[in-house]
N, C-alpha and C positions, 0 to 999 in steps of 0.2 A: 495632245500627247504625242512624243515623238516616237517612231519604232526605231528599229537596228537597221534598217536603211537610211531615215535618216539621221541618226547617229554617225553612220558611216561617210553620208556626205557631207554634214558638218565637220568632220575631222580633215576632210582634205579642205576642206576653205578655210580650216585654220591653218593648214600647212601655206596654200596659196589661193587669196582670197580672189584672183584674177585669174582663175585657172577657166580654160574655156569650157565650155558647155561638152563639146564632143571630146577632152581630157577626160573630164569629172564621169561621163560617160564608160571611155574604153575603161577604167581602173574601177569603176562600179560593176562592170559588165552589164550596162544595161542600155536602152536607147537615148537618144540627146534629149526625146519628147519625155520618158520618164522624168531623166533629170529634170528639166523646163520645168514640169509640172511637179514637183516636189519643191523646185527651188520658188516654184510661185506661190505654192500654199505654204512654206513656211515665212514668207516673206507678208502673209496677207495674214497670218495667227499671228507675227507678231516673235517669232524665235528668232526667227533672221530679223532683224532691225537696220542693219547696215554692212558694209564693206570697210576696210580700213587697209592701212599698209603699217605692215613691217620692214621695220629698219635692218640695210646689213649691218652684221657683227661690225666690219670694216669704220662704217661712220658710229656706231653705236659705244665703237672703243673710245671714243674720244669726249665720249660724255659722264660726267661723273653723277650716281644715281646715288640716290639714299632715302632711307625708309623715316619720316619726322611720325612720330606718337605724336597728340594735341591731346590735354586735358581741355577742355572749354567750359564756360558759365553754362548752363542748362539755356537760362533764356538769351543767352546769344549766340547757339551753337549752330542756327538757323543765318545769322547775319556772317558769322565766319565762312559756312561752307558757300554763300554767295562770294564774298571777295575771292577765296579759292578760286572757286571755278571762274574769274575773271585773269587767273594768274598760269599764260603759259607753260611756266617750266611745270606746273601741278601735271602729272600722268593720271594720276589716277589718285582717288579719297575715298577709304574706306570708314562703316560706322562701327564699332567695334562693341563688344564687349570688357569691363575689367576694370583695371584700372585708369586705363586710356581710352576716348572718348572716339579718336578718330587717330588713322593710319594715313598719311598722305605720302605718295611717291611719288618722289622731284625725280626731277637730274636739268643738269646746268652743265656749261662748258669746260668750267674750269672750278675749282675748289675754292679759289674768291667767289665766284661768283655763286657758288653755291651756298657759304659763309654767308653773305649777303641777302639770298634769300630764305636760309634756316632765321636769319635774325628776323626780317622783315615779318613771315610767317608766326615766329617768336611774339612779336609787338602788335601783332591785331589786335583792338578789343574785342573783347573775349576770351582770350587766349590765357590760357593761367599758367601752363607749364606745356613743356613740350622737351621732346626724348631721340634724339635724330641716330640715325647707324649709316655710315657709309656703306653702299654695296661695294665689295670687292669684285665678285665676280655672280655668273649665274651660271649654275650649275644644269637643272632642271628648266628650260622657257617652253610651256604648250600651248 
């Protein structure tokens, strides 16, 4: 179970996940060994799992994102979401409820090539129909 400490210092690692020890310290108001020792035990429960980077907006403009719905076979919705996760441009595959089975969010350089892999993702076996939306912009990113 997390408290509102750390809640507090998960939020600034979502801001910046490379932020130093005695940062994450002065803006907690607390010592760097607190931090340390927080950042250890959530890393050893299993909240913290990992570090990552975020993209600047700058390079981030230049990439064209969209959100593909998958309806899939029941018994091959297990064999699709492997080849997914073998396929780069995939950001991220969610399991949904509804009438779409699964949520996948690409982004690709360019709108061919994004075309290219709406189709490909399209043609997996498995795959029965699929629903894509271009992102235009993001309004909200936490």
């Amino acid at each position: 179970m997390t408290t509102d400490a750390d809640r507090a210092l998960i939020g600034l690692l979502r801001e910046n996940a490379r932020a130093s020890t005695a940062d994450l310290a002065r803006r907690l108001g607390v010592s760097r060994t607190t931090v340390q020792s927080r950042l250890e035990r959530l890393e050893k429960s299993g909240v913290i799992s990992g570090y990552s980077v975020k993209l600047a907006p700058d390079y981030e403009k230049n990439l064209v994102r969209a959100h593909i719905l998958v309806t899939a076979l029941p018994k091959l919705s297990a064999s699709v979401e492997a080849v997914l996760r073998r396929i780069p441009e995939v950001r991220t595959l969610h399991s949904v409820s509804g009438s779409f089975d699964m949520i996948i969010i690409v982004e690709a350089p360019s709108v061919r090539d994004l075309d290219t892999l709406i189709d490909s993702i399209g043609a997996l076996e498995g795959v029965e129909r699929t629903l894509s939306s271009i992102i235009l912009s993001t309004r909200i990113d936490r």
